[in-house]
N, C-alpha and C positions, 0 to 999 in steps of 0.2 A: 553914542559913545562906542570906541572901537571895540570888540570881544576877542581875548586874547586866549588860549590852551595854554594852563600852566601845571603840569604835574597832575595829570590825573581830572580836571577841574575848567569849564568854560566859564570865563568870569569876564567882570568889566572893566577896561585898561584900569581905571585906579583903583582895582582890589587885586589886581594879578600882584604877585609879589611873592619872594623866594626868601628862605631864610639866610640872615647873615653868615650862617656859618657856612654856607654853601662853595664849594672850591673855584666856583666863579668869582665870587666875591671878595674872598680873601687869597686867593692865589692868580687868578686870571685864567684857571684853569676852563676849560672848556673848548666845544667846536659848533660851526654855525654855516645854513647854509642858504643859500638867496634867491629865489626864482619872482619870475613873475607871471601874470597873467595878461592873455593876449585874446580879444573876443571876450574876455570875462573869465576864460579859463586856464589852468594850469598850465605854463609852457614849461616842458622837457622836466616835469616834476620827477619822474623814476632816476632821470640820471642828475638830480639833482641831491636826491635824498642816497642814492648810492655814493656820490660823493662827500654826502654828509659822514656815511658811514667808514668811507677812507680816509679820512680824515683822522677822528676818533683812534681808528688802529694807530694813525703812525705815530698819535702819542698816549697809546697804550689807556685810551678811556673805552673799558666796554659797555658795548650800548645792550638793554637787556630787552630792545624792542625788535621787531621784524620791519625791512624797509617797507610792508604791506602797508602795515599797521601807521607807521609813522604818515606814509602819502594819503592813507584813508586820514590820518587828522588833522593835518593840514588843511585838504578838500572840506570838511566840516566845516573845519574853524573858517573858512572865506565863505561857507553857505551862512555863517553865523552871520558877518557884514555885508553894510551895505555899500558897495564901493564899486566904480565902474571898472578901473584898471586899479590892480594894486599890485607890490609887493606881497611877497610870502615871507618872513624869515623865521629858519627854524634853530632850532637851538639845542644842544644837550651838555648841559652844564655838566662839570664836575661828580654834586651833588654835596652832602654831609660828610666831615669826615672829621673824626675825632683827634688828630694829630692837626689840621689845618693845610695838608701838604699831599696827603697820598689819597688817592682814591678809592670809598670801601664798596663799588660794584653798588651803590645807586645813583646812580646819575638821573637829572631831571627834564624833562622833556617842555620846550615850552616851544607856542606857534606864536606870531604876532600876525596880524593883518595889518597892513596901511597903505592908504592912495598911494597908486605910483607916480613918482615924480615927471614932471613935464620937463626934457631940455629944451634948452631954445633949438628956434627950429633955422637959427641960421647958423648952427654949429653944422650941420648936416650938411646945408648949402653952400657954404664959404668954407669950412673948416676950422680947428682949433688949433690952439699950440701948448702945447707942454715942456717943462722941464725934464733934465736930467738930475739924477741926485745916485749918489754911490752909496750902494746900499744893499744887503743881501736878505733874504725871508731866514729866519732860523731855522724853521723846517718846511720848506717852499712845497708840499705837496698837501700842507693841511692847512685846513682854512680855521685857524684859529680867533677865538675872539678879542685875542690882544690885538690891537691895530692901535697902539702907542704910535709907532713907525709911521703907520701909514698916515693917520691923522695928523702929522706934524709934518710929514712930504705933501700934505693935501693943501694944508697951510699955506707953507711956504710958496707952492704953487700958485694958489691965488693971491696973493700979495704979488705976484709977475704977474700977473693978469693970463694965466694959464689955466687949461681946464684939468691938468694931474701930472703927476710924478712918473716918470720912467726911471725902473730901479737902473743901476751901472754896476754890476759884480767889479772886486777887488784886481778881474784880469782886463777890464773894457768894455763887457759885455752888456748890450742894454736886452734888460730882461723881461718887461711887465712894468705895467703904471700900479699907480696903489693898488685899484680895482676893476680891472681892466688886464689884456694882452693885449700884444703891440705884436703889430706885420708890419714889412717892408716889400715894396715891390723892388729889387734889384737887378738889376740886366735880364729885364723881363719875366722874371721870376718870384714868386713870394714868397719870400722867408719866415719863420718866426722862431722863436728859442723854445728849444726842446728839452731844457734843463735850465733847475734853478727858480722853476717858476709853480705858480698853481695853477694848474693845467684847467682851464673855462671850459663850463658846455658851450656857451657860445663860439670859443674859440675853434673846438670840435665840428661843428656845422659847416662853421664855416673854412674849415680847412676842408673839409670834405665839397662844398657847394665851388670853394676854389679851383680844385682839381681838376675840375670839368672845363675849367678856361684857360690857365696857364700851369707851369710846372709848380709845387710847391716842396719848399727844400726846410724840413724842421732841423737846425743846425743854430749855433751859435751866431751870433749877429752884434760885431762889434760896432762899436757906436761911432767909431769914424765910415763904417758902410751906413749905417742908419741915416745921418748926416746928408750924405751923397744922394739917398737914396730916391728914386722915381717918383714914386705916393710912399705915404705911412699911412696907414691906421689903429687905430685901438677898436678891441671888441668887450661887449660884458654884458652882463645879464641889464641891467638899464638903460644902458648906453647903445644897446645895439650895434652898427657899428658906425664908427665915428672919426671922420676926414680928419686927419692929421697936418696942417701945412707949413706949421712952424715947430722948431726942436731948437730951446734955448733960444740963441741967437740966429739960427739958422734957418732961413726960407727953403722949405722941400720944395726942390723944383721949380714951377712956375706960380707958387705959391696959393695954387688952388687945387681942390679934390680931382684927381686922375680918373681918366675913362674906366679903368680897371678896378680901385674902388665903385665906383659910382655901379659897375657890374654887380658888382658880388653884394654890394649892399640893395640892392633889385634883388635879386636870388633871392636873400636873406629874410626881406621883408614877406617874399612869396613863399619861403619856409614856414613863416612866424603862419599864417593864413591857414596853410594848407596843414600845419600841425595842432593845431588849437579846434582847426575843424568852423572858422571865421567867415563870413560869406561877405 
């Protein structure tokens, strides 16, 4: 049975459990953040749980722990299970609050362990397709735990036979899939939106692992250029990164994964290796 860190407490998935009154629970307050592990260990966990913590600020939940503290519980909680690849997700709830709405400076710390999930291994090969859906994050730089939004653009995505939603801002702009960032290779260039969105570790890597091969332009990226555009891809902490060759109705291109992907997701993989410490 999986061993969950909930508040202070290593316990067994079905004794983990928070109180009702908790502002997660009754408000949907809280933030949450997702890594995984690669070789069996931690990938990019420090700038994951830093981004847990920026999170929290931009809707005013302070967290009363140190990011030490929190990656030291994490790393426990996955020595607790027994799992080859897994997910991390971390959580800092709300906490208690006597009005049901404001937060009184306890907020509650929880770890989860679970296998990481397997994609198929011909999305990587052949490529996927996703929707477009108009649609904006409330506050696109925290990774909050409402995903109402996203779970019902996830939906409706697969009912198309799609593997995720690409949000469309209210001026054109395609922004980020539910859980995921979106590149475009455009007149040889790789674009991605630099606003509006929650900004990935992975997507970080890999603008960085980009750079070294062709230009990359972080700008706005209207969805009539997406459309047109050379390759697409999506990045994300499970998805790695992932061929893009259908948008809505529209075939990218020659309607298979581009040289230029097929690079940077090589790099990527020899990131994942040589950061995990992987032989």
């Amino acid at each position: 049975m999986p061993v969950y860190y909930v508040d202070g407490d290593f316990l067994p998935a079905e004794k983990a459990v928070i109180p009702v009154d908790d502002l997660a629970v009754v408000r949907g307050i809280g933030v949450f953040d997702l890594l995984r592990t690669y070789g069996g260990k931690p990938l990019f966990i420090k700038e994951h749980v830093a981004r847990l913590f920026e999170s929290a600020r931009q809707i005013n939940l302070t967290l009363p722990w140190s990011q030490a503290h929190v990656c030291a519980t994490a790393i426990e909680t996955l020595k607790r299970n027994t799992v080859d690849e897994a997910n991390i997700r971390i959580i800092a709830t709300g906490g208690s609050s006597s009005d049901f709405i404001t937060p009184a400076g306890r907020p509650r710390l929880i770890v989860m362990v679970t296998p990481l999930p397997e994609a198929p291994r011909w999305w990587y090969e052949k490529g996927v397709k996703v929707i477009t859906l108009i649609t904006e994050r409330r506050i696109p730089g925290a990774k909050s735990i409402d995903y109402i939004p996203a779970a019902m653009a996830l939906s409706r995505a697969q009912a198309q036979g799609a593997v995720d939603a690409v949000y469309v801002d209210r001026n054109g702009n395609a922004l980020e899939g539910t859980t995921s960032n979106l590149f475009a290779v455009i007149d040889d260039r790789l674009v991605t939106a630099g606003r509006g969105i929650l900004a990935g570790v992975t997507r970080r890597a890999v603008i960085d692992l980009a750079a070294e091969l062709l230009p990359v332009d972080i700008r706005d990226l209207p969805l009539a250029e997406l459309l047109t555009a050379q390759e697409v891809f999506l990045t994300g902490t499970n998805k790695g990164l992932l061929p893009v060759v259908q948008v809505d109705d529209t075939t990218i291109a020659d309607g298979v994964p581009g040289p230029r992907t097929r690079r940077i997701m090589k790099a990527l993989a020899t990131l994942f290796i040589d950061s995990s410490g992987a032989s």
